[in-house]
C-alpha positions in Angstrom: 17.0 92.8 167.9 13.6 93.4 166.6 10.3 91.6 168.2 8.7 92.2 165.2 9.7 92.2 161.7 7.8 93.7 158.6 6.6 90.9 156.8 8.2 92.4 153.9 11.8 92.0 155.6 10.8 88.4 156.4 12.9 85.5 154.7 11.8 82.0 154.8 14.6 79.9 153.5 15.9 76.4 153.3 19.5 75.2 152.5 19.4 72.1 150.3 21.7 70.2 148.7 23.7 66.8 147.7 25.6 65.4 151.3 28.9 66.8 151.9 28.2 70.0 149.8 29.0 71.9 153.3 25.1 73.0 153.9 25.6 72.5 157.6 29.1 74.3 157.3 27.5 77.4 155.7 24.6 77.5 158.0 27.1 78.0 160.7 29.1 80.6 159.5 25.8 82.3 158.7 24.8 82.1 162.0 28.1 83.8 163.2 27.8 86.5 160.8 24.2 87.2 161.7 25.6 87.3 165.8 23.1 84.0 166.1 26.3 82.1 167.8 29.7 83.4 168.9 31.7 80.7 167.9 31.7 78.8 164.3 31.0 75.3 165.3 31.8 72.4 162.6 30.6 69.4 161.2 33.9 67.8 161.3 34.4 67.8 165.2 30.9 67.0 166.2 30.2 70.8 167.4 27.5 72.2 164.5 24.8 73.5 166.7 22.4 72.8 163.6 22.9 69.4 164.0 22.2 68.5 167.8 21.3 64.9 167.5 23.9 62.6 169.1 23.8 60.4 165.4 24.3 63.3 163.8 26.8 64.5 165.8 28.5 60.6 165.6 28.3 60.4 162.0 28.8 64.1 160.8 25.6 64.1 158.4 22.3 65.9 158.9 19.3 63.7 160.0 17.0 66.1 160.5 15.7 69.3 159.7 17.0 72.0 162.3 15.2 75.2 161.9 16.5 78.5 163.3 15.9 82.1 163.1 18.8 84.9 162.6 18.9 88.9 161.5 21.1 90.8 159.2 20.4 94.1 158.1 16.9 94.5 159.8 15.7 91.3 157.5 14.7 88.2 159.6 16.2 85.3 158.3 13.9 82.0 159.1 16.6 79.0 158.1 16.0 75.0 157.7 19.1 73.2 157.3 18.0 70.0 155.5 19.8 67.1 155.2 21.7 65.7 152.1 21.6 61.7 152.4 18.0 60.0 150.2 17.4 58.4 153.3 16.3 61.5 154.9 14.5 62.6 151.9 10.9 62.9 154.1 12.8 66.3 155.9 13.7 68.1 152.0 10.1 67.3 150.9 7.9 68.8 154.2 10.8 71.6 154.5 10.0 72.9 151.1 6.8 72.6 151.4 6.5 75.9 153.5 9.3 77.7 152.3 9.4 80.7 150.3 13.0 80.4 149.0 15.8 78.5 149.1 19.9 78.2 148.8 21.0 75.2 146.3 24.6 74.2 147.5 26.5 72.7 145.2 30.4 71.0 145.9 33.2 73.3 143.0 34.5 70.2 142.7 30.9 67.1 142.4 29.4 70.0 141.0 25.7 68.4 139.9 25.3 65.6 141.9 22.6 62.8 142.2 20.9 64.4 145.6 21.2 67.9 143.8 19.3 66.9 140.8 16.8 65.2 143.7 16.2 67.7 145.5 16.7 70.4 142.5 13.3 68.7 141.4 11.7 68.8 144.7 11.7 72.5 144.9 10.4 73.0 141.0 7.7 71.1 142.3 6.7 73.7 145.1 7.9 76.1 142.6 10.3 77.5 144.9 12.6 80.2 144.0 16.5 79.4 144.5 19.8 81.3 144.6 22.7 78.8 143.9 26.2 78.7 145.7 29.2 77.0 144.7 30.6 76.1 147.9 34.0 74.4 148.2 35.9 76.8 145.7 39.1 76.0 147.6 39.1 72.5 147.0 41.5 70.8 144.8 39.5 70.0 141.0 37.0 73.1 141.9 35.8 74.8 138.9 33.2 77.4 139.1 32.6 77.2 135.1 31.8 73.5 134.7 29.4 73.7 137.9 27.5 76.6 136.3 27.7 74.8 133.0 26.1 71.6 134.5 23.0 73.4 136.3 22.1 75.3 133.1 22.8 71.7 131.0 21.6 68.9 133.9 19.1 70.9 136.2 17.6 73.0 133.2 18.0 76.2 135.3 18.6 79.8 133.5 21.7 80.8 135.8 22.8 84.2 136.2 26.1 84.4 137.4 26.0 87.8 139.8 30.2 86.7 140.7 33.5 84.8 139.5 35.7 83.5 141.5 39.4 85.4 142.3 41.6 82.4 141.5 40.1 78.2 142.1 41.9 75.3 144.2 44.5 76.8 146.7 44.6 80.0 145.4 41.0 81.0 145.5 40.9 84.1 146.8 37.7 85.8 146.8 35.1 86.4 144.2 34.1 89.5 141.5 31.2 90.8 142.0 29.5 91.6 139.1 26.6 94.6 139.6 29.9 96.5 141.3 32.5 95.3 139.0 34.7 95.1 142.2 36.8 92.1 143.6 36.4 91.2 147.2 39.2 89.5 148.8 39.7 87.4 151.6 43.4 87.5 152.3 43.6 86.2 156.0 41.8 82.6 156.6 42.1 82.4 160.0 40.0 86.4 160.1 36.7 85.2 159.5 35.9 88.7 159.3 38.0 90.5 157.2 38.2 91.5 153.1 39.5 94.3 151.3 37.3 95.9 148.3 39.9 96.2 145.5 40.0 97.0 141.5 39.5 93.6 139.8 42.8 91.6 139.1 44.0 92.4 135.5 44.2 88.6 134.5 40.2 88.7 135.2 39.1 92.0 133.6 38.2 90.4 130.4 36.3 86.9 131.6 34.7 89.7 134.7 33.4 91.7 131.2 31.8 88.5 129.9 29.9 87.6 132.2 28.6 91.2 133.5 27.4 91.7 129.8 25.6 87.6 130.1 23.9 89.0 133.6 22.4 92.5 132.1 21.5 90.6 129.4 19.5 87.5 131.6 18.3 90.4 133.9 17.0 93.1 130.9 15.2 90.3 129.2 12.8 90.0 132.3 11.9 93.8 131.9 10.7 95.3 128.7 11.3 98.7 130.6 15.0 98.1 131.0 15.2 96.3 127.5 14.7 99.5 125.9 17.3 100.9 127.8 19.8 98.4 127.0 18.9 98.9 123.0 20.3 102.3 123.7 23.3 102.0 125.9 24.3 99.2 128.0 25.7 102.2 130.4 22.2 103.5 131.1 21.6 100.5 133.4 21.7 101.5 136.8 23.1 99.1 139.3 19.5 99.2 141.5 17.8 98.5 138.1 19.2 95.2 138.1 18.8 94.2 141.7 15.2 95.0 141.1 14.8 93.3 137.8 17.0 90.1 139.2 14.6 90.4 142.3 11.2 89.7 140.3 12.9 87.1 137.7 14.0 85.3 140.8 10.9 85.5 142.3 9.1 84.7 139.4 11.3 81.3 139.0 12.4 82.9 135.7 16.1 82.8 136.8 18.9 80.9 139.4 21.3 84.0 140.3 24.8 81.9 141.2 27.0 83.2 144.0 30.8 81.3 145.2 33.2 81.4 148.3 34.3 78.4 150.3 32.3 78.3 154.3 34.5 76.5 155.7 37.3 79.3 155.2 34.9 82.2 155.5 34.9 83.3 152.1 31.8 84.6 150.6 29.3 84.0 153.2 28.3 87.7 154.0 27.7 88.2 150.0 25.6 85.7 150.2 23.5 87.0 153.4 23.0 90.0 151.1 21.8 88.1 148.6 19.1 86.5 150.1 17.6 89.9 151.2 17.7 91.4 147.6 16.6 88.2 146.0 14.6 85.8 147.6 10.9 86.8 148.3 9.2 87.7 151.3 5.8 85.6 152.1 4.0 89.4 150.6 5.6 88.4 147.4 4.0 85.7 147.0 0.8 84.7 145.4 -2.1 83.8 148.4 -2.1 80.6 149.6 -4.7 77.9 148.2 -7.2 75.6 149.6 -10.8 74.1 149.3 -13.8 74.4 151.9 -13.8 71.7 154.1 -17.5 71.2 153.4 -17.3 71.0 149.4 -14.2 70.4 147.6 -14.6 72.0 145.1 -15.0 75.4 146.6 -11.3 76.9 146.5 -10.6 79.5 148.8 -7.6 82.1 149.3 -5.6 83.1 152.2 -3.6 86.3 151.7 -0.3 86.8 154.5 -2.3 89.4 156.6 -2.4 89.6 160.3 -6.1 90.4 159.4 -7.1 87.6 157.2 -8.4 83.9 159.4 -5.5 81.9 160.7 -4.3 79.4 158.5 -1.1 77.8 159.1 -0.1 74.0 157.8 1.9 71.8 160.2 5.0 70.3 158.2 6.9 68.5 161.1 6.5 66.6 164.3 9.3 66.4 166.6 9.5 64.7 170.4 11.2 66.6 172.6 12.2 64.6 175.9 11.1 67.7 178.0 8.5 68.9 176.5 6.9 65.9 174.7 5.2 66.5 171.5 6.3 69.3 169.1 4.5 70.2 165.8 6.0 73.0 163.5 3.8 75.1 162.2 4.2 77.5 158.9 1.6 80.5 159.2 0.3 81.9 155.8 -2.3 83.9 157.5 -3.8 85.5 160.6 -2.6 86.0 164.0 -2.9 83.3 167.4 -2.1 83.8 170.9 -1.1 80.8 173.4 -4.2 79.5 174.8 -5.8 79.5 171.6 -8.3 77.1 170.4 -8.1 76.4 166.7 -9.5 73.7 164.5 -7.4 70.5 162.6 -9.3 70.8 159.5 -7.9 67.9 158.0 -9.5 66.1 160.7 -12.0 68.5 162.6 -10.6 68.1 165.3 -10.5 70.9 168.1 -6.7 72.1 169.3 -6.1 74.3 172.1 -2.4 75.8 171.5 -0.4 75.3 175.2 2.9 77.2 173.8 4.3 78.8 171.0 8.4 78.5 171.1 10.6 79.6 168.8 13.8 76.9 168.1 17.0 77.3 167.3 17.9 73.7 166.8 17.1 72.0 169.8 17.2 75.2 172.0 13.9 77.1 172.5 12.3 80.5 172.9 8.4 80.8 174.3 7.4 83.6 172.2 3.4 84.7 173.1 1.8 84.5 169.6 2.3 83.4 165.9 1.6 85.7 163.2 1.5 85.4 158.6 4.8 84.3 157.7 5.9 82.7 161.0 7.9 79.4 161.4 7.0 78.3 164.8 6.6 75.3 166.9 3.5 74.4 169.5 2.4 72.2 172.5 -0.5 71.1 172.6 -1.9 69.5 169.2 -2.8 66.3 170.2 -4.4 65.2 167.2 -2.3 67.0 164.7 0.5 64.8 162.5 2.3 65.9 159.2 0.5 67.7 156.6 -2.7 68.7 158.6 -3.7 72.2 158.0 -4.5 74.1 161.3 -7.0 77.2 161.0 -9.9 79.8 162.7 -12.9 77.3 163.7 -14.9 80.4 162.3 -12.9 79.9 158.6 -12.3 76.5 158.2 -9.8 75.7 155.0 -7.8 72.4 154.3 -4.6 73.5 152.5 -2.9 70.9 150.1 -1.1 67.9 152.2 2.4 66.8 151.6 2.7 63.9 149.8 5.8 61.3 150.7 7.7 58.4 149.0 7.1 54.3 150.3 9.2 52.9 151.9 11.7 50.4 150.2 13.5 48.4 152.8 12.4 46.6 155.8 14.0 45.0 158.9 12.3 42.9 161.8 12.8 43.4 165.4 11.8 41.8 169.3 12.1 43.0 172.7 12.6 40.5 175.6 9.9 41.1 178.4 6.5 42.8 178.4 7.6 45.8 180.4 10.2 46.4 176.9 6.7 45.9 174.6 5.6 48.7 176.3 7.6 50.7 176.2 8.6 49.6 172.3 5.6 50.4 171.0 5.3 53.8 172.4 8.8 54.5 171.2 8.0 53.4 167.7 4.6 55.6 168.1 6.3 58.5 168.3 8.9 57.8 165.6 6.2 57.3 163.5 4.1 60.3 164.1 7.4 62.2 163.3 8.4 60.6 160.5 5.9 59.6 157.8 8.1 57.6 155.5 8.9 55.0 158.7 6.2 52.8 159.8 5.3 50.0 161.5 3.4 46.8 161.3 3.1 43.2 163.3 3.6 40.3 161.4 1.0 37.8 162.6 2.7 34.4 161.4 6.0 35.3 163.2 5.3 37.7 165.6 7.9 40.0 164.6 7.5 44.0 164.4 8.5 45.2 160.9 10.0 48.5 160.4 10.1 49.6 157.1 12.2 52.9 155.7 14.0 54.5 152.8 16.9 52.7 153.3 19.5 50.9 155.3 21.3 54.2 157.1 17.1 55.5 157.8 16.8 52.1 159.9 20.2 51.9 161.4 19.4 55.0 162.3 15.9 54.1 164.1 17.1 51.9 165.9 20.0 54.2 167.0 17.3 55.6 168.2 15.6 53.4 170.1 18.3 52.4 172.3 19.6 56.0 173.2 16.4 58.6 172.7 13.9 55.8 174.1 16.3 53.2 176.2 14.5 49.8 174.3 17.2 47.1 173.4 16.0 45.4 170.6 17.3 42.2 168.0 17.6 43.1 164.7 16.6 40.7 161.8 18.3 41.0 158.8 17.0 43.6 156.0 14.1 42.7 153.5 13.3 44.6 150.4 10.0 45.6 149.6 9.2 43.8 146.6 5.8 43.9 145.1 3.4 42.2 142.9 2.0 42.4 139.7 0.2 41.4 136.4 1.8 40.9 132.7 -2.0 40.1 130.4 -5.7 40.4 131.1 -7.5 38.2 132.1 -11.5 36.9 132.8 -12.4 34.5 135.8 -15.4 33.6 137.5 -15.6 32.2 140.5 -18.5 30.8 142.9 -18.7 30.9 146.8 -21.4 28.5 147.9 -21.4 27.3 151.8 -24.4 25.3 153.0 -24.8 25.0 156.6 -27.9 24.9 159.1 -30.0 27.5 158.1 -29.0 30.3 156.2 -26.1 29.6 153.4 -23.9 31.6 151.9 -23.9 32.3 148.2 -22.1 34.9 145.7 -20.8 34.5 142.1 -18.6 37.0 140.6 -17.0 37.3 137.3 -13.8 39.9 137.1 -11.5 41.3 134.4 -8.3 41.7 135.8 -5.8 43.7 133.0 -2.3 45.3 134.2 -2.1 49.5 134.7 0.3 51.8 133.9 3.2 51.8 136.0 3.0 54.3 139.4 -1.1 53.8 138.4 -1.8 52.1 141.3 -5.7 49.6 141.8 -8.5 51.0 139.7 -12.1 49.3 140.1 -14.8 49.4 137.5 -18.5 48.4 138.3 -19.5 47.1 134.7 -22.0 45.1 136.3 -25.9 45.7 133.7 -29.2 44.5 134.4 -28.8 44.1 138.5 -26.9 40.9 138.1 -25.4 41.3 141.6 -27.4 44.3 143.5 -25.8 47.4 144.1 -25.3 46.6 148.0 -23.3 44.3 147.5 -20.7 46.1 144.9 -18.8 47.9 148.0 -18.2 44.0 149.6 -16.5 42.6 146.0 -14.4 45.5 146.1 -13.4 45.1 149.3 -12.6 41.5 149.3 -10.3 42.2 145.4 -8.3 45.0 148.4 -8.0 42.6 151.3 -6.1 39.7 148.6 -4.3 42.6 146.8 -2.9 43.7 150.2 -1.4 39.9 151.0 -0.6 39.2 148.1 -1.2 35.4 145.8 1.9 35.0 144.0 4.5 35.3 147.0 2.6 37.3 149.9 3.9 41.0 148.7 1.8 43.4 147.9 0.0 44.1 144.5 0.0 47.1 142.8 -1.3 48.5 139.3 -3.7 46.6 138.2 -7.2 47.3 137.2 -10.6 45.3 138.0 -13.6 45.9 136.3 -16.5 43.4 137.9 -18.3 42.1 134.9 -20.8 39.9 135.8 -22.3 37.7 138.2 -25.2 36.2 140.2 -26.9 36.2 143.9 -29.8 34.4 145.9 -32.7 36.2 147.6 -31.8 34.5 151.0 -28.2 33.0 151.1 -26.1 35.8 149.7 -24.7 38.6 151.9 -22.0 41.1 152.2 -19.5 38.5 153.4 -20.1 35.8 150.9 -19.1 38.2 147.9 -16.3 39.7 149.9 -15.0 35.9 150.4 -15.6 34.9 146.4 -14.4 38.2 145.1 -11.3 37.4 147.3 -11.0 34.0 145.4 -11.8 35.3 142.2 -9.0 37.5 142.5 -6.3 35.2 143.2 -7.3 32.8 140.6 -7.5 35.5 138.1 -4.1 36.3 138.7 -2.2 33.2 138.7 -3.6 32.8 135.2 -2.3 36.6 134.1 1.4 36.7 134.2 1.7 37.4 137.4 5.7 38.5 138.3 7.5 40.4 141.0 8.7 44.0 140.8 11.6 45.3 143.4 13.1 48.7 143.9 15.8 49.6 141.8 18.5 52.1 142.6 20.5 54.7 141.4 24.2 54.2 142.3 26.7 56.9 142.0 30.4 55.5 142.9 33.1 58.0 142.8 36.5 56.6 143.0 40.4 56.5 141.7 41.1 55.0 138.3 42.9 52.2 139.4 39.8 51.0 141.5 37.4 51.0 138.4 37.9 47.8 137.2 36.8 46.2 141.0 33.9 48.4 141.6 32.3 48.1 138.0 32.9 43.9 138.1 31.4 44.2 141.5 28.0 46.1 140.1 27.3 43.7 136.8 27.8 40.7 139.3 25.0 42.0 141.6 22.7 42.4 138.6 24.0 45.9 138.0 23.7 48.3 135.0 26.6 50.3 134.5 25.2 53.7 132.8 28.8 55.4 132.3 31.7 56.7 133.7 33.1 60.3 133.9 36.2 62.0 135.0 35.9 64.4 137.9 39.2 66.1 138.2 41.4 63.1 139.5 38.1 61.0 140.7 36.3 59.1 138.4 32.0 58.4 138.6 30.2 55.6 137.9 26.6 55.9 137.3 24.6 52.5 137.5 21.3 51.3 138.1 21.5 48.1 140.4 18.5 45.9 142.3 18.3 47.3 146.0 17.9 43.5 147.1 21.5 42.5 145.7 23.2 46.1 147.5 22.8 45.5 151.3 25.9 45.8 153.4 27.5 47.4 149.8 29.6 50.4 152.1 31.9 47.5 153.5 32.1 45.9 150.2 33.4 49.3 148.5 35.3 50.0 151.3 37.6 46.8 151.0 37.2 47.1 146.6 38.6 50.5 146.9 40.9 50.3 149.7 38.5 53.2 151.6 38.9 55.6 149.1 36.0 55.3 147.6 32.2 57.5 148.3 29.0 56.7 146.9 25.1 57.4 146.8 22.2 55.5 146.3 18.7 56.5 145.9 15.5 55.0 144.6 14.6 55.4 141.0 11.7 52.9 140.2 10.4 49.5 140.3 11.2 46.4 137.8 10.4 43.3 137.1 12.6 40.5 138.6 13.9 38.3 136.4 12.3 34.8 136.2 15.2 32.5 137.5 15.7 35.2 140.9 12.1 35.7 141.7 11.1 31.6 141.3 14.4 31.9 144.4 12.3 33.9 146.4 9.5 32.8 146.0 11.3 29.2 146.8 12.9 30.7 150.2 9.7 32.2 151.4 7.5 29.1 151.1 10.4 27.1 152.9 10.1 29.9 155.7 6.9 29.1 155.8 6.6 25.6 156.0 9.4 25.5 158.8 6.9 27.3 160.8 
């Protein structure tokens, strides 16, 4: 094995897709081919080494992301096997953030699914270059067509199809590769080895001939060289002509190239391996990496992947390791560090000193004795560094763009018995946090309660999974609480004055606001309109600040308010009596008055809701979604399955995997994920408002 790889032979890859595509069951086999593992572990019977978390292992689903580094043909193959289920989102989002490429798995027989399109989008917007593979291709309802169909139609991807399948459903048995206009198959399941090269099978020479003459065509279109060619003869086009043109449309984002096989059974996985070395891009085939001075913002400066260029590397994940305590993985776009290091945290200049570098392989580690351009890598050491902090030379300081992560949507509340479990609560949850930037934590003060607030209801029951097995803290679980928030319908103008005479000095501010909704997603926007020094410019910060500290508790029901916009207007102060506090405390006042009088209303997540069931079940599980204040979109057939799309209120869907369970006798899946906010209707949200007052006053 080599110590050190060209850069230009490097891969940096992630494998995304919707949950049960088989990600983690193609990772494996990819790791036996490449002689990473000896034995194929699976999903199924708790034994994928990729995912090495006892939940994961429990439940069969992928929690976290697992990184791991294999070889095949001289290339070095970096891998991050991400996981499939919304809750988990926060692990696609900072995994794609540092990747160069990445393999979109999609189910022969689901074919687009809701997490697809999710995280489909997620990579466009890290412009990430992809190769496709329809996995599954042995189930029964596969169909290689319709999937290729729906990414070009639902995804907007220009596919080019570089195989076809040798038969679908029980009798798919290998694929047709396309540049060699050869069939390749896989006769022995239980070889995961062996394939014969043979002529391709009569019944397929004609749809094979289709879609060779749709791949030159995608490919020559990305060439004007090769165009020219194809105008004269189609023949002219060599076979390495296409691999190179393919190559820079991939690259480029131009084009999707779309392989098959089915992991499970072995079949097409080594295609694939070749693929990812003639199409995805090495970190020197991409442009330099961007970022400002730390010093002025608007000086952007480029890092080029060159052991010779300052170190600049961007931590994307936090991890705590029982034995060795705090992890941070690292991406390296440029330069070169040894252990012992010192480097700067330029997102907060803070000095590091690197302990170790290790290389992982899941939760299995390497010490390696430096980092270099292109490197995935994990250290010891960064005290002060969390997600998203960019990590560089003190000599070059550059702050690289952060990662940016959904809020959280549910809560739940929990207590420990004792003081020694406090402590040892709160440093669990510390660390959760720190790894995990779409969990947090806060104390509510009234009730004493710790809130944990997540993504969803699997993110928490995992959490505190967690707790009680990783961290040994037994805790009592309230029950779940949506994240609602608040809002304004109209504009309104209010003035309002704080006058407090005591002994001495008083206290005296006046403040008149315009309070008018935002666009949604726009969030709080202040405007200073203030002419003529009616309040002094001192005390501007303080109104501001007391408009924040009542948006953040909320008037009309304690939640949280968001997009709205306050432009301060007018006002008055006295020479002696006013001060900072006195206009924090009437802008405060101002604020809530102003919005009682502006249509205030409550907005909760809503949620998309994919059911896929039997027919005879439909009738239960579509009754079942309009009663919870559900939207049915539309229903599809999927071979004998049947999908229902809805949009339903997260607030009315807790506890809904039971509830499908016993509507569809347990033959029923779905998905969930959050879509936007809405406003509750009038007659639920005075009911909420009505419970949480009575919570109150029982207090």
């Amino acid at each position: 094995m080599p110590t050190k790889t060209e850069l230009s032979a490097v891969r940096n890859i992630g494998i995304m897709a919707h949950i049960d595509a088989g990600k983690t069951t193609l990772t494996e086999r990819i790791l036996f081919y490449t002689g990473k593992s000896h034995k194929i572990g699976e999903v199924h019977d708790g034994r994928a080494q990729m995912d090495w978390m006892k939940q994961e292992r429990e439940r069969g689903i992928t929690i976290t992301a697992a990184a791991t580094t294999c070889y095949w043909n001289d290339f070095r193959i970096n891998i991050i096997d991400t996981p499939g289920h919304i809750d988990f989102t926060v692990e696609v989002e900072r995994s794609l953030r540092v990747l160069d490429g990445a393999i979109a798995v999609f189910c022969a027989v689901g074919g687009v699914e809701p997490q697809s399109e999710t995280v489909w989008r997620q990579s466009e917007k890290y412009n990430v270059p992809k190769i496709a593979f329809v996995n599954k291709m042995d189930r029964t309802g596969a169909d290689f067509y319709k999937v290729l169909n729906s990414i070009e139609s639902e995804l907007g991807a220009n596919v080019i199809p570089l195989q076809i399948p040798v038969g679908m459903e029980d009798e798919f048995r290998g694929v047709v590769d396309l540049l060699e206009m050869k069939a390749y198959i896989y006769e022995d399941d239980s070889d995961p080895r062996g394939f014969t090269t043979e002529e391709i099978p009569a019944d397929l020479m004609e749809s094979a001939k289709k879609y060779h003459h749709i791949m030159v065509e995608k490919a020559v279109e990305l060439d004007d060289s090769l165009m020219g060619k194809y105008l004269e003869s189609e023949d002219k086009i060599t076979k390495e002509e296409l691999i190179s043109a393919i190559r820079k449309g991939t690259i480029t984002n131009k084009i999707v190239p779309l392989l098959c096989g089915a992991a499970y059974k072995n079949k097409g996985v080594r295609r694939l391996l070749d693929a990812i070395t003639e199409y995805l891009p090495s970190p020197v085939d991409l442009p330099p990496v961007k970022g400002t001075d730390p010093e002025n913002k608007d000086a952007v400066i480029e890092r080029k992947p060159d052991d010779n260029e300052p170190f600049t590397a961007l931590a994307f994940k936090v991890q705590s390791d029982p034995h060795m305590g705090k992890l941070v993985y690292i991406r390296a776009y440029s330069g070169h560090i040894d252990n012992g290091a010192y480097i700067i945290n330029a997102s907060k200049n803070k000095k590091e000193k690197i302990g170790r570098i290790l290389h992982m392989h899941a939760n299995q580690r390497e010490i390696i004795p430096d980092i270099s351009a292109g490197d995935i890598a994990a250290v010891i050491g960064l005290d002060h560094t969390v997600t998203g902090d960019t990590l560089c030379d003190p000599e070059h300081p550059i702050v690289l763009e952060t990662i940016e992560f959904p809020a959280s949507v549910m809560s739940i509340s929990i207590k420990s018995e004792g003081k020694d479990e406090l402590d040892k609560l709160d440093r669990a949850l510390m660390r959760l946090a720190e790894e995990d930037p779409t969990f947090t934590v806060h104390t509510d003060r009234e009730t004493d309660e710790t809130i944990l607030s997540g993504m969803g209801e699997l993110h928490l029951e995992i959490i505190v999974d967690r707790l009680k097995h990783e961290f040994g803290v037994e805790v009592a679980v309230g029950a779940p609480k949506v994240a609602y928030k608040e809002t304004i319908l109209e504009t309104v103008t209010e003035r309002y004055k704080h006058v407090k005479q005591t002994g001495g000095h008083g206290q005296y501010a006046d403040v008149e606001m315009e309070i008018s909704p935002a666009k949604p997603g726009e969030g709080f926007e202040f405007e200073n309109s203030i002419t003529q020094g009616a309040i002094p410019r001192e005390y501007i910060p303080a109104v501001e600040k007391g408009v924040i500290e009542a948006m953040e508790k909320g008037v009309l029901a304690g939640f949280p308010v968001v997009d709205v916009k306050v432009s301060l207007v007018d006002g008055s102060f006295h020479e002696v009596d006013s001060s900072e506090i006195a206009f924090r405390l009437a802008a405060r006042e101002c604020f809530k008055k102003a919005f009682m009088k502006a249509g205030p209303v409550l907005l909760e997540p809503y949620m998309s809701l994919e059911v896929v069931t039997l027919k005879d079940y439909i009738g239960g599980v579509v009754g079942h979604i309009c009663s919870k204040r559900g939207k049915v979109l539309g229903i599809e057939a999927r071979g004998e399955q049947q999908v229902i799309s809805a949009e339903t209120p997260l607030g009315e869907m807790f506890g809904y995997v039971s509830t499908l369970r016993t509507l569809s006798s347990g033959r029923a899946n779905y998905t969930m994920h959050f879509e936007k906010y809405s406003e509750v209707p009038f007659a639920t949200a005075e009911k909420i408002i009505e419970e949480i007052n009575e919570k109150k006053n029982n207090k």
